[in-house]
TIVEX-298447 format. One record per residue: residue in one letter; x, y, z of N, C-alpha, C in turn. Coordinates in steps of 0.1 Angstrom, whole numbers, padded with zeros to 4 digits, always signed. Atoms other than C-alpha are relative to their C-alpha. Example, Ala and Ser with C-alpha at 12.3 -4.5 7.8 and 13.67 -1.06 7.14 Angstrom:
2
A+0009-0012+0000+0123-0045+0078+0009+0012+0000 S-0009-0011+0000+0137-0011+0071-0008+0011+0008 
This chain:
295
X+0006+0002-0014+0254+0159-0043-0011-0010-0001 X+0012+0013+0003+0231+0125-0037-0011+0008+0008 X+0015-0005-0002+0198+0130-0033-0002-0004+0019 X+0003+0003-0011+0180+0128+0001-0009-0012+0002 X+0003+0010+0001+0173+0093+0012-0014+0001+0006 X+0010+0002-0007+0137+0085+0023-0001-0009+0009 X-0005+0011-0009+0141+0065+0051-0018-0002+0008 X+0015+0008+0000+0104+0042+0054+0004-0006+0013 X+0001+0007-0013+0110+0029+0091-0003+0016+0010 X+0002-0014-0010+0114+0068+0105-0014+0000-0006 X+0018-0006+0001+0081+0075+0087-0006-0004+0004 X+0006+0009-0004+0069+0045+0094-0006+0005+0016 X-0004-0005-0019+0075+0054+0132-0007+0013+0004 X+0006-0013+0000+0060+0089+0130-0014-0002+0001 X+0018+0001+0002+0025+0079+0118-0005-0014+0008 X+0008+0010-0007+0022+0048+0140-0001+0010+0016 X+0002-0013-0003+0030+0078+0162-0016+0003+0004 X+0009-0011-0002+0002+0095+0155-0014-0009+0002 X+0012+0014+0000-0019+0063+0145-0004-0002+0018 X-0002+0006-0011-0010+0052+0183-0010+0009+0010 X+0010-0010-0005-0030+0087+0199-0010-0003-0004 X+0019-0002+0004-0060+0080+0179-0005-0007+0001 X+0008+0016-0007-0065+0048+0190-0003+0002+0016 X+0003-0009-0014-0060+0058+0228-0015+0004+0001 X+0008-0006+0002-0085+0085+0219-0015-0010+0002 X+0018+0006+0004-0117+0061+0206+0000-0014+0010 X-0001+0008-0013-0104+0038+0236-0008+0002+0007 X+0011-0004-0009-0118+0064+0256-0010+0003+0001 X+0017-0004+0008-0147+0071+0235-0007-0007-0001 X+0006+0012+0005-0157+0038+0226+0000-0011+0010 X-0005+0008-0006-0142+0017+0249+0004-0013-0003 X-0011+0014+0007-0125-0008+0226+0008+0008-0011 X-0010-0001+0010-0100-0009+0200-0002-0007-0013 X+0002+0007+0015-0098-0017+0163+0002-0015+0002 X-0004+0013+0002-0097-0054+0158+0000-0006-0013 X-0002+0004+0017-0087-0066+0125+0002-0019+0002 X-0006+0018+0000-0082-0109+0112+0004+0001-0015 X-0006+0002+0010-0060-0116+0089-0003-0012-0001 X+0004+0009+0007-0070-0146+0069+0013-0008-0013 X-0012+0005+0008-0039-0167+0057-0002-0013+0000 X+0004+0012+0007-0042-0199+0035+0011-0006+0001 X-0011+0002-0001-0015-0220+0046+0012+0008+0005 X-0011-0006-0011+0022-0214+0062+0013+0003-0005 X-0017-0001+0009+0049-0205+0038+0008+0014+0008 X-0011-0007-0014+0078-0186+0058-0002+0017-0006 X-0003-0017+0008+0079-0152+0034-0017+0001+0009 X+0012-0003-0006+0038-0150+0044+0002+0002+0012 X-0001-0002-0018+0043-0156+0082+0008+0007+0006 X-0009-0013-0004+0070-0133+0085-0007+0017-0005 X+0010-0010+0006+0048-0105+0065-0007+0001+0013 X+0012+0004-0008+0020-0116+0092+0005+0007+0010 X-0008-0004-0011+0045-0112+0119+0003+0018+0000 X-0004-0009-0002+0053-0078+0111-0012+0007+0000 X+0014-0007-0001+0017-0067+0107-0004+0001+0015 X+0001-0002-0013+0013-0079+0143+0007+0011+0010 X-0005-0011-0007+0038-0059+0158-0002+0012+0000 X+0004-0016+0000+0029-0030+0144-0013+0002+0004 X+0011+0000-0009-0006-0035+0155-0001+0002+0012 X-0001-0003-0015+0005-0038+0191+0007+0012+0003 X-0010-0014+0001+0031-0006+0185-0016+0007+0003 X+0011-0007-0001-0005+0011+0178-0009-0004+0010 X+0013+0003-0007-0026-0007+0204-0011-0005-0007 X+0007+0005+0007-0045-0021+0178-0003-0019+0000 X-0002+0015-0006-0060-0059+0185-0003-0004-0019 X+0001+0002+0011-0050-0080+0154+0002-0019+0001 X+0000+0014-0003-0055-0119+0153+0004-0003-0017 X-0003+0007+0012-0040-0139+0125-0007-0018+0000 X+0009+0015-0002-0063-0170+0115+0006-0009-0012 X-0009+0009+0013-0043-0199+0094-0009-0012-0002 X+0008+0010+0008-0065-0219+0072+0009-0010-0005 X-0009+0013+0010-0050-0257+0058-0004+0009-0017 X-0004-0003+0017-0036-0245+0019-0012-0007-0007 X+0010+0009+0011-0064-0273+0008-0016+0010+0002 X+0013-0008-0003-0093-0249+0023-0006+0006-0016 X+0010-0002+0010-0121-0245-0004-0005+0009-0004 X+0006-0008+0003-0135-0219-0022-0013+0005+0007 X+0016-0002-0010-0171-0220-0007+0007+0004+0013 X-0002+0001-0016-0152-0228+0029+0004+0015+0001 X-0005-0013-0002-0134-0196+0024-0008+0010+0002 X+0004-0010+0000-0160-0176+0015-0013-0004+0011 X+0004+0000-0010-0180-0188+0044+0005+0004+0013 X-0009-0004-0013-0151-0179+0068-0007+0015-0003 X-0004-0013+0002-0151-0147+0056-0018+0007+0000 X+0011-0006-0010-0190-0143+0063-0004+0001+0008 X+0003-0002-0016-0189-0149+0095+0008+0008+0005 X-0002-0009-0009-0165-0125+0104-0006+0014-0007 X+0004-0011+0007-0183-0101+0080-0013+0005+0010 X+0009+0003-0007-0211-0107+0105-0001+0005+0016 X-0006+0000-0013-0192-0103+0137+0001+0012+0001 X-0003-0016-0005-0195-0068+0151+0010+0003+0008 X-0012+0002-0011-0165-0075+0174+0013+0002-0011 X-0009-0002+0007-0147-0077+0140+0000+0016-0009 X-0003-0014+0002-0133-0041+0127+0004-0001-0016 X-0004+0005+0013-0114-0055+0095+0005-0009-0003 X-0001+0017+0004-0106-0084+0073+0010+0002-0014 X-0008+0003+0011-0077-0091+0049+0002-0012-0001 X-0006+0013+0002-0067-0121+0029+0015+0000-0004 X-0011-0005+0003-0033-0126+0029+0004-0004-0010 X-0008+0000+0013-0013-0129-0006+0013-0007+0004 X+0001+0004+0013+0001-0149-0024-0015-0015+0009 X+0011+0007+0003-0033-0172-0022+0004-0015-0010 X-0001+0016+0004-0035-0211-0031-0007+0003-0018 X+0005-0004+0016-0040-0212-0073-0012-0005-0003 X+0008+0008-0002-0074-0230-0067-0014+0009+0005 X+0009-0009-0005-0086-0199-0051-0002+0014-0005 X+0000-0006+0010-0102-0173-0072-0003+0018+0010 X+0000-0013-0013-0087-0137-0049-0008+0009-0007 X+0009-0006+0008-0109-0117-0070-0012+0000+0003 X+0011+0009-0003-0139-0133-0064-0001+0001+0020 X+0004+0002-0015-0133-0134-0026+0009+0014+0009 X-0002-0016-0007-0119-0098-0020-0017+0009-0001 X+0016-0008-0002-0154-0088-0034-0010-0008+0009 X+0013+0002-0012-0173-0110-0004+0006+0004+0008 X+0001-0010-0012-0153-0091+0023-0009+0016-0003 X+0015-0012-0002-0179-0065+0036+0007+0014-0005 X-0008-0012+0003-0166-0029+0020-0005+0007+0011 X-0004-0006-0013-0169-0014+0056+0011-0008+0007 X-0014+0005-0007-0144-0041+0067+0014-0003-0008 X-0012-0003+0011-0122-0039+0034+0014+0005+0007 X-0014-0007-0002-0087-0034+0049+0008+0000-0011 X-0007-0001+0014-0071-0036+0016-0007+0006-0012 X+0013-0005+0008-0099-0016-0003+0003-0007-0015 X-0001+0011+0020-0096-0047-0031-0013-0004-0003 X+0011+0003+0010-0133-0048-0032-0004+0008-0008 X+0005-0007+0017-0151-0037-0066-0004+0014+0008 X+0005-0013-0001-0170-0011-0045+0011+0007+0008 X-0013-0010-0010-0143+0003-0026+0007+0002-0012 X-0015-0009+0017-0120+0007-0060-0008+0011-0006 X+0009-0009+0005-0150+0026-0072-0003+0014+0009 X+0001-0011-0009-0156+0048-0044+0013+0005+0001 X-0016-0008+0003-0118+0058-0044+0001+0007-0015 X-0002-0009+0017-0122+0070-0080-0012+0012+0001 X+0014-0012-0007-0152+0090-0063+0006+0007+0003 X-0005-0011-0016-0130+0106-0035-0010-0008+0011 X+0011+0002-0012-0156+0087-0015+0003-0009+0014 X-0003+0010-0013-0138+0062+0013+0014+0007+0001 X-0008+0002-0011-0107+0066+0032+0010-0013+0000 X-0003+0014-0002-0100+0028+0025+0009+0001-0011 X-0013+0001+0010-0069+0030+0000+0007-0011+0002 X-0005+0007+0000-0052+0004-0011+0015+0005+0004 X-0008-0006-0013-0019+0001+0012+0014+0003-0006 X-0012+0002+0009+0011-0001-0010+0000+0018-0007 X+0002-0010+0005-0003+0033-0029-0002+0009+0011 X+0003-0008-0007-0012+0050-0001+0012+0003+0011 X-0013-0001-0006+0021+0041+0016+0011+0011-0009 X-0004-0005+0011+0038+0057-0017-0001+0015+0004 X+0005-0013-0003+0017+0089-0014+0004+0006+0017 X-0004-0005-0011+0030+0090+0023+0012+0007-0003 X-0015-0003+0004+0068+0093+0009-0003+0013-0004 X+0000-0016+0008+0057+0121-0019-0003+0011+0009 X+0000-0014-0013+0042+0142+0010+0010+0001+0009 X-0012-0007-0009+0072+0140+0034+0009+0005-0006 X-0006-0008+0001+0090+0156+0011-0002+0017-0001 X+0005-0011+0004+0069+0186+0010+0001+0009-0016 X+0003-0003+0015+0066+0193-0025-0013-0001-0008 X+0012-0002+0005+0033+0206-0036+0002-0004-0017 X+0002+0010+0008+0023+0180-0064-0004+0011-0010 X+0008-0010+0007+0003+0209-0081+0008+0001-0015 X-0005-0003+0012+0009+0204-0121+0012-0005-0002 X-0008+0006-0001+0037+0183-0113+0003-0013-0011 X+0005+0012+0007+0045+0156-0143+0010-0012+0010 X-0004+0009-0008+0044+0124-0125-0003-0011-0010 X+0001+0010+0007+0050+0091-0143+0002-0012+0009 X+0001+0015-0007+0041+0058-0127+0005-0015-0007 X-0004+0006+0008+0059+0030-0144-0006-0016+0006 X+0009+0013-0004+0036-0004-0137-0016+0003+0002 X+0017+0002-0007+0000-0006-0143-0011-0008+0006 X+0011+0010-0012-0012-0030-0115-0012+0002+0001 X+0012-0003-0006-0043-0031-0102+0000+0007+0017 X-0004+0000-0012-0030-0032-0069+0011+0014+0003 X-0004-0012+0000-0005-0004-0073+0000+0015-0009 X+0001-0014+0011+0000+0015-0106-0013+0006-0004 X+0020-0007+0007-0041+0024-0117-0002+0006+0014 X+0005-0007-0008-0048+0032-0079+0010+0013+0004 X-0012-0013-0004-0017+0054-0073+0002+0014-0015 X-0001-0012+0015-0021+0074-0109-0021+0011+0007 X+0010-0007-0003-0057+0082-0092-0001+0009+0013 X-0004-0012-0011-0043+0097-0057+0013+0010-0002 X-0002-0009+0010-0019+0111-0080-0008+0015-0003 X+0004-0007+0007-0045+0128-0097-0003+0012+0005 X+0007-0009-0009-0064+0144-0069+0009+0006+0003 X-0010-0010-0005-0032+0160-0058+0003+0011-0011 X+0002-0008+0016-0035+0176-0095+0011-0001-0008 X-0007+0003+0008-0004+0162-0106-0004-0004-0017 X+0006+0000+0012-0002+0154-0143+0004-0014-0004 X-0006+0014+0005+0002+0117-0148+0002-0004-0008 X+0004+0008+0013+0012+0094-0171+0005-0015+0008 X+0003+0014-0001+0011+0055-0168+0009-0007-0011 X-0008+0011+0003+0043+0031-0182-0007-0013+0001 X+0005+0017-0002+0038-0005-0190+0005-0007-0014 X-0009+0008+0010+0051-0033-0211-0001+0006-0014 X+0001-0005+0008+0035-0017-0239+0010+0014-0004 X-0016-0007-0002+0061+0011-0233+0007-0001-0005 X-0013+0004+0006+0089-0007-0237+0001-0003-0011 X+0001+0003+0014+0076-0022-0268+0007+0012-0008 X-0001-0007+0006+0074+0008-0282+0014+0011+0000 X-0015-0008-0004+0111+0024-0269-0003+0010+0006 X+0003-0011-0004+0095+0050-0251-0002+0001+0013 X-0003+0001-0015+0101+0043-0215+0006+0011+0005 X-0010-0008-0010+0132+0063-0210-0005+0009-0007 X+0006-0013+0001+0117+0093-0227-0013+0008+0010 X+0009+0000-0009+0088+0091-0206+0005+0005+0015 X-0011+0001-0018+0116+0087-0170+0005+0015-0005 X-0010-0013-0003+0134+0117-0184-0007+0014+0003 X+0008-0012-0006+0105+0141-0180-0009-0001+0016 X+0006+0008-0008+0093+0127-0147+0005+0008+0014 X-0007-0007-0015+0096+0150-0114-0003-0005+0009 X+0002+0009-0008+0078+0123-0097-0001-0010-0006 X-0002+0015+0006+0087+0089-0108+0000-0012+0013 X+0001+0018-0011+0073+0053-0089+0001-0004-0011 X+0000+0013+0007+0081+0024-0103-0002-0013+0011 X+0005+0011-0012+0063-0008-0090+0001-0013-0012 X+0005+0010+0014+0072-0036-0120+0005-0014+0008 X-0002+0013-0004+0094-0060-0102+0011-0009-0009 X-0015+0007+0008+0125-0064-0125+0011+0012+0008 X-0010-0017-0007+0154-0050-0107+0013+0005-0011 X-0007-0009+0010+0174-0026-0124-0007+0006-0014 X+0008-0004+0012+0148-0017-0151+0000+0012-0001 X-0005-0015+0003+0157+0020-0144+0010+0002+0002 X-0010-0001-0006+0187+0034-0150+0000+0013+0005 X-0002-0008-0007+0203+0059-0132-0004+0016-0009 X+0002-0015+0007+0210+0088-0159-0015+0001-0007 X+0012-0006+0008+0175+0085-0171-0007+0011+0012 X+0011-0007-0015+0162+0101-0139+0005+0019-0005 X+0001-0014+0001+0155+0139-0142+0008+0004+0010 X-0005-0009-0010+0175+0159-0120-0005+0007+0005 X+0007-0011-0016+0160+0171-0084-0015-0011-0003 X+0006+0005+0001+0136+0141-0092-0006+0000+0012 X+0010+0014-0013+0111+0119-0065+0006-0010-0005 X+0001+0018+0006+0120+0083-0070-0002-0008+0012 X+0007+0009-0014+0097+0061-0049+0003-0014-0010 X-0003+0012+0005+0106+0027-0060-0004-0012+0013 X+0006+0014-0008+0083-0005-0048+0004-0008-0004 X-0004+0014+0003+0100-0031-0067+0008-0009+0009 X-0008+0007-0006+0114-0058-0048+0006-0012-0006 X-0004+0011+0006+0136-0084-0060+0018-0001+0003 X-0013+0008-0010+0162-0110-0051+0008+0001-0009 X-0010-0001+0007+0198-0107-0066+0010-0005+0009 X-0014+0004-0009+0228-0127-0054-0008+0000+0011 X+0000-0004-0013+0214-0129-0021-0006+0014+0004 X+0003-0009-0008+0203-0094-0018-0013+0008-0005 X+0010-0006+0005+0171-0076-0020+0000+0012-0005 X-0001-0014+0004+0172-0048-0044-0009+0008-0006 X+0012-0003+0006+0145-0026-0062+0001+0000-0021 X+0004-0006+0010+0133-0015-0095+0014+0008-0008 X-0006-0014+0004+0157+0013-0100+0012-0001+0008 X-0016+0005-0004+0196+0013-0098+0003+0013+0008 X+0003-0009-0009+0200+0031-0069+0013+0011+0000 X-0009-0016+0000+0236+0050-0069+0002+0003-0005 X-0002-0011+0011+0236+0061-0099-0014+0011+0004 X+0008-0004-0002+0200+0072-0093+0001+0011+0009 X+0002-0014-0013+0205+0093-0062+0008+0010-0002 X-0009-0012+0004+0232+0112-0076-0010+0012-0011 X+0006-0009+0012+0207+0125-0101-0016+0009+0008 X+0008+0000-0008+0176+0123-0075-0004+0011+0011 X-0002-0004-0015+0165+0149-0045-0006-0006+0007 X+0007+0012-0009+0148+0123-0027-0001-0011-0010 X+0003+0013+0002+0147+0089-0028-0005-0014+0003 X-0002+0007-0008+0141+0058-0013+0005-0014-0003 X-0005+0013-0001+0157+0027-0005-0006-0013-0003 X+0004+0018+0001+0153-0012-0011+0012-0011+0005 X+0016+0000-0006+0143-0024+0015+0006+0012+0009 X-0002-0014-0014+0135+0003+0044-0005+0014-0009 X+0010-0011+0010+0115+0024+0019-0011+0001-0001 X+0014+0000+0003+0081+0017+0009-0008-0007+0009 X+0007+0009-0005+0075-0014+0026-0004+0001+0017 X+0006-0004-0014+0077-0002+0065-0014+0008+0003 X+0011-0007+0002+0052+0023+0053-0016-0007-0004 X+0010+0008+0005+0025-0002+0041-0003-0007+0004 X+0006+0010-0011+0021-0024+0068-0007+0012+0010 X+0004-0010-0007+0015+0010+0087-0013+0005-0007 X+0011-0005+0008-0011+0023+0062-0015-0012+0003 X+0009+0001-0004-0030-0009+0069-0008-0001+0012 X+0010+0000-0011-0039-0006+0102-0006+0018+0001 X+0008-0010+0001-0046+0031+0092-0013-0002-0005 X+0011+0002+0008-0071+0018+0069-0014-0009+0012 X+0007+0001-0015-0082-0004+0102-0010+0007+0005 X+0004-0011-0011-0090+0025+0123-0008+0009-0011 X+0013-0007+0008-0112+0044+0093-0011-0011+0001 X+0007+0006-0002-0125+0013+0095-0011-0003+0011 X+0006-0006-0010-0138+0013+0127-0005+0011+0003 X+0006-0015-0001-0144+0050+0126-0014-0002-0002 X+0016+0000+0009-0172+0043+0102-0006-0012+0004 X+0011+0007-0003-0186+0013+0118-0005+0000+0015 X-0003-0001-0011-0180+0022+0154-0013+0022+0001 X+0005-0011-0002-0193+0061+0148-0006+0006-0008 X+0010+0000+0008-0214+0058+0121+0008+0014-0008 X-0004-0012+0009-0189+0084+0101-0002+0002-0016 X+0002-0003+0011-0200+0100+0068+0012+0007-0007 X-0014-0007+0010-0166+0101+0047-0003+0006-0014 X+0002-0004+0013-0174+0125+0017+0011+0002-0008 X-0009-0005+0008-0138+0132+0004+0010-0004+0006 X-0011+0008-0008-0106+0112+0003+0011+0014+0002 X-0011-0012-0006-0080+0129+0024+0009-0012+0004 X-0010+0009-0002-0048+0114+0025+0011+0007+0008 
């Protein structure tokens, strides 16, 4: 019997849902709406289609979201002058830069000048830190999108071994720490892994397995534990077609949930950031004291 598909556009749809009331709500409380700017360096078509889908779902939620397109040659300093003026702007709610970034421009360096109250991607230093607190709300979107999947399956995490196979910055290190707090028992894959031949030993004890590497097919099917999770973020082109991480029908035969590539992770993470938006606003709009992440 195949596992049960996770289908990332219904969830998606559910929590912009709910997202969509809460905005309403501080409509009538506040009398405005989140306003986020997305900050994109140049116009390459994969970016502006990303962009594009951020917007729509912004207007799904009622949420006002402007996309600002900087010339590709735009300068380090220039940047980080943009990005103080809307740090500045109390009209602005939150501020992303959009990825992949000109190689001239050091994203590192200029995720830590957006303001960590308007962090929509919590990629600054102090926001990574306060998430290892429990102390913000602001989660990085890809991990937090993930952690949406594991809870619609209702499966209390509790003591659960969960193995995350990529340790990003951006996904695998933040997602082994909202992991944690669910009191799962992680463990953390990575090339050093493979070195060592200890991958698929690692997958076969794994009742919640993500993989976020970005080689497709790098899991096979029979390594997967039976009555698994398999959240899989990898994206990648083959022949024409976008496939994940993880070889999917073998996988789901072994799997009780799964999700797809694409229509899996990614509907969910455009949605997560305008969640992250709206805490955004929360706390600059109603002065909220977030002591404990709740996801």
């Amino acid at each position: 019997m195949s596992g049960q598909i996770l289908d990332g556009k219904f969830l998606a749809k559910r929590i912009c849902d709910e997202l969509s009331r809460e905005v309403q709500v501080l409509k009538d409380k506040t009398g405005q709406v989140p306003h986020l700017v997305n900050l994109m360096l140049g116009n390459e078509p994969e970016a502006c289609s990303y962009a594009n889908s951020q917007k729509r779902t912004a207007q799904q939620i009622g949420i006002r979201y402007d996309l600002v397109q900087l010339p590709s040659t735009t300068k380090q300093l220039e940047l980080e002058n943009h990005i103080q003026k809307l740090n500045q702007d109390p009209a602005v709610h939150g501020i992303m830069i959009h990825k992949p970034v000109p190689n001239h421009i050091d994203y590192r360096r200029i995720g830590n000048c957006v303001a960590i109250e308007k962090d929509l991607e919590g990629i600054n230093v102090s926001n990574i830190g306060k998430m290892m607190l429990g102390e913000t709300l602001i989660i990085p979107c890809t991990p937090a999108a993930v952690m949406e999947h594991i809870k619609s399956t209702g499966v209390n995490l509790r003591g659960k071994e969960a193995v995350v196979v990529g340790a990003s910055e951006i996904v695998g290190k933040p997602l082994s720490l909202l992991l944690l707090r669910e009191w799962a028992t992680v463990s953390i894959c990575h090339i050093a892994t493979s070195e060592a031949r200890r991958l698929q030993d690692h997958i076969a004890g794994a009742e919640i397995l993500v993989v976020a590497v970005g080689k497709a097919g790098l899991i096979k099917g029979e390594w997967i534990k039976k009555g698994a999770i398999v959240i899989d973020v990898g994206i990648n082109q083959v022949n024409g077609h976008i496939v994940g991480d993880v070889e999917f029908e073998s996988a789901k035969e072994r799997a009780a949930f799964i999700t797809p590539v694409p229509g899996g992770v990614g509907p969910v993470t455009v949605v997560m950031l305008m969640r992250n938006g709206i805490e955004a606003y929360k706390y600059q709009k109603l002065q909220n004291k977030v002591e404990r992440l709740s996801l």
